[in-house]
N, C-alpha and C positions, 0 to 999 in steps of 0.2 A: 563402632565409633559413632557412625550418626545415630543409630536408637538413643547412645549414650547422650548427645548433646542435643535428640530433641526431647530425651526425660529432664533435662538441666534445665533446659528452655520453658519448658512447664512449668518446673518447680520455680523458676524466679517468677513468672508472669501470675503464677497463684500467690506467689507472698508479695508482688506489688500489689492486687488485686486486694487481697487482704488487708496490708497495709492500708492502701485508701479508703480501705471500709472504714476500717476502727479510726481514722484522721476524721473522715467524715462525720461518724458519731459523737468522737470528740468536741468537733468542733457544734454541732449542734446542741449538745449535753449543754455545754458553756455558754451558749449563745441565748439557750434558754433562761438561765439565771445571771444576766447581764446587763445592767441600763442601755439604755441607747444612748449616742453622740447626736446630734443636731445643729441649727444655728442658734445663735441666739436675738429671742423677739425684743423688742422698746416696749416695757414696760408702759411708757408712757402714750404710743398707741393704743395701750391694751387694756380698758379702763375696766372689764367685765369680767363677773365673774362666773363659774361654771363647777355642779355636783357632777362627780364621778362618779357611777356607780361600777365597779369590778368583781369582774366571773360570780358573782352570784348565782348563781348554776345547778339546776337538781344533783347530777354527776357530784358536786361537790356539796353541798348542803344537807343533802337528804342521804350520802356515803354514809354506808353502815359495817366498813370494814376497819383494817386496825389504824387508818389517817384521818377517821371521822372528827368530827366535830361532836364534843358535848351536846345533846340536845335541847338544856336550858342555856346554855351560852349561846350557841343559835340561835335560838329563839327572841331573847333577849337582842342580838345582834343585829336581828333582822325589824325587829321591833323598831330599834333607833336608825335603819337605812329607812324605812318606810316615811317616817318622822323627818327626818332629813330631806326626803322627796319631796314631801308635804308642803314643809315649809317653805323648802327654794322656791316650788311651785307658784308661791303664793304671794311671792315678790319681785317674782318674774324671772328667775333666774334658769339659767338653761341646765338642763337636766340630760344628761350621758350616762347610758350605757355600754359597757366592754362586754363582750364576750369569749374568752378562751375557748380556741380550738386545736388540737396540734398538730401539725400540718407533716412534719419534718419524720420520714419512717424511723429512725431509732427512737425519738421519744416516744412512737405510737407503737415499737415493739417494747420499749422499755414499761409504758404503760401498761399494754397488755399482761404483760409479766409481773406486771409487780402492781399492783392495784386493779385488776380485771377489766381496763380498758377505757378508765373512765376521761373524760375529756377529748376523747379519740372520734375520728367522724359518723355520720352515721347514726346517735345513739339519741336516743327521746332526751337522757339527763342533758342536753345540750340546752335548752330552754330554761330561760330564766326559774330561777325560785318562784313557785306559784303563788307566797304572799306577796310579790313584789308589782307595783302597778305602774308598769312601763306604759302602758298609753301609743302615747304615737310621738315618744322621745326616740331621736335618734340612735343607734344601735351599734355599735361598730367590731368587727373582729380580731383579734389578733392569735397568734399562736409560737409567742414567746413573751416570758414576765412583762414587761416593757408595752403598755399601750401606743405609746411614739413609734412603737415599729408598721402599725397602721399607718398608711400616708394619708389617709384619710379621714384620722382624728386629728392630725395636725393642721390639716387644711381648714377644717371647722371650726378649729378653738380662732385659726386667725380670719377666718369668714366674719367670726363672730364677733371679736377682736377681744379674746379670752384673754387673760394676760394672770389669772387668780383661780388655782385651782381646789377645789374643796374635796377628797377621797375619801372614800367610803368601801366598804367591800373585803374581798378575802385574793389570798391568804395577806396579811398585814406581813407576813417573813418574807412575803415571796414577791407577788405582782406590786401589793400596796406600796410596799418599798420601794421597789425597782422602778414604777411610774412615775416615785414620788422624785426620786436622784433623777432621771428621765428630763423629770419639769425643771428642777434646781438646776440642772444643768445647761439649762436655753433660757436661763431667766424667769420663768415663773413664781410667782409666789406660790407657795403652797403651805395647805392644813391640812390635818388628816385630823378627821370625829373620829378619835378612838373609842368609842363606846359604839360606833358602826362599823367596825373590822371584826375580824373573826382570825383565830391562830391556830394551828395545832402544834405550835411551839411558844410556847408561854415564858417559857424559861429563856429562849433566844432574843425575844421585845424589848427587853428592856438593853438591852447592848443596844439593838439595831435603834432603839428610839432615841437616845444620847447622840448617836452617830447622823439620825438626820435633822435633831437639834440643832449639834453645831453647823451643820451645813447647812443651816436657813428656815428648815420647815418647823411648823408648827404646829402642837399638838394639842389638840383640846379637851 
């Protein structure tokens, strides 16, 4: 009888143990492809505007596996991010950088698995796209869709008294959206230069583009 109920005792404490695994991945699976909640800023303190640039990233630019990117779509993409730096540059506008990292062990076992590790720590593609000319623009991390999950791009945008976001960057399904409802949802204005995103879902854009229409953003 006690072998019996310390073999019971196991087998529950392995399937809550389990249990909490797959709750855990769950919950980070989701939390990956989620906006963030925040406050909401006064517009009318925030008279400035600010270029996004998101995960630009060898890992993801330079993929030559089956999530890649067209090579003239890229190209082309990155053509109009550069152009867009250029310009804000040149009228003073503050210029942001994102970089995706993922932090969280199932997406970086999920990664592993299923696209050979890319975005995962550690890894040279972690460094900007090498046509892009960061400078000595501020840099910031995150490692879920959502740039707002940074506390430290939020602090900047209202350092600066950002209040007008301009996005740029990749995946336009994925992060560009999610920062975009992110911003919409604290009050920002926001644009997204479609002609500076990058998808490898083309077919999915045009639903999600309707959808941050109506909810304020604008698309150029």
């Amino acid at each position: 009888m006690p072998v019996f109920w310390s073999l019971t005792g196991l087998a529950v404490l392995v399937v809550l143990v389990v249990l909490g695994v797959c709750l855990y991945c769950g919950y980070c699976l989701r939390r990956l492809g989620r906006p963030t909640r925040g406050k909401m800023i006064d517009p009318v303190s925030r008279p400035n505007s600010a270029l996004v640039v998101i995960d630009v990233q060898e890992d993801f630019t330079r993929n030559t596996g089956k999530h890649a990117y067209a090579p003239q779509a890229r190209d082309l993409a990155l053509a109009a991010i550069n152009r867009e730096i250029s310009a804000a540059r040149e009228v003073g506008m503050e210029v942001i950088f994102v970089r995706n990292v993922f932090r969280d062990w199932p997406v970086i076992l999920a990664m592993k698995l299923s696209a050979g590790g890319i975005g995962t720590p550690g890894r040279e593609g972690l460094k900007f796209d090498r046509t892009l000319d960061v400078g000595s623009s501020p840099v910031f991390e995150k490692s879920i869709g959502d740039s707002f999950s940074c506390p430290d791009f939020e602090i900047f945008l209202a350092e600066r008294k950002v209040g007008r976001l301009i996005l740029t960057g990749l995946d336009a399904c994925h992060c560009v959206q999610l920062i975009a409802k992110g911003a919409l949802a604290r009050g920002y204005d926001v644009e997204i230069r479609e002609p500076a995103t990058l998808t490898t879902a083309p077919e999915n854009w045009a639903a999600l583009k309707e959808g941050l229409r109506t909810a304020g953003a604008v698309l150029a």
